[in-house]
N, C-alpha and C positions, 0 to 999 in steps of 0.2 A: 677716093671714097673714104668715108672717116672711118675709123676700127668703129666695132660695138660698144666697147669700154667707155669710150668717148662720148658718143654719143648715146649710153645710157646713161652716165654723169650729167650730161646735159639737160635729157628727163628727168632724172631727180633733184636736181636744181631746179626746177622750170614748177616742178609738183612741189616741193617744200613751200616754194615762195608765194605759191597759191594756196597753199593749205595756213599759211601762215597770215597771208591777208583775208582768208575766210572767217578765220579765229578773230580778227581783230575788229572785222565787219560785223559781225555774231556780237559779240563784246559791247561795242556802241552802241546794239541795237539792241539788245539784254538791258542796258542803262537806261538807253529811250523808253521802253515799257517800263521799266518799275519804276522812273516819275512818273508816267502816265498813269500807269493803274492807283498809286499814293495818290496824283491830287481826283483823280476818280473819285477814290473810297472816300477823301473827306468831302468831295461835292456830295457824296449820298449821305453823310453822316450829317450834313448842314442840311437837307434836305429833310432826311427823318427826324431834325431835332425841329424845325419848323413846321409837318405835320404830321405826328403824332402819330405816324404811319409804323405798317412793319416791323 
């Protein structure tokens, strides 16, 4: 049977490494919206300059 020690080591390895691929997934996907909302805002920007709208 393993000690506690051990295998609470093992859980905090196991959580670090997903807390650190969630940060990193978060990150990319942080990136992916803010091109998306940029080229957004100038589609509405080329939209409201062609009609006079808003």
């Amino acid at each position: 049977m393993p000690d506690i020690q051990s295998e609470a080591a093992g859980v905090q390895a196991h959580y670090a490494a997903q807390v650190a691929a969630d940060l990193e997934t978060n990150r990319k996907e942080q990136e992916r919206v803010g091109v998306d909302v940029a080229a957004l805002k100038e589609q509405l920007q080329g939209w409201r300059a062609t009609t006079r709208c808003c």
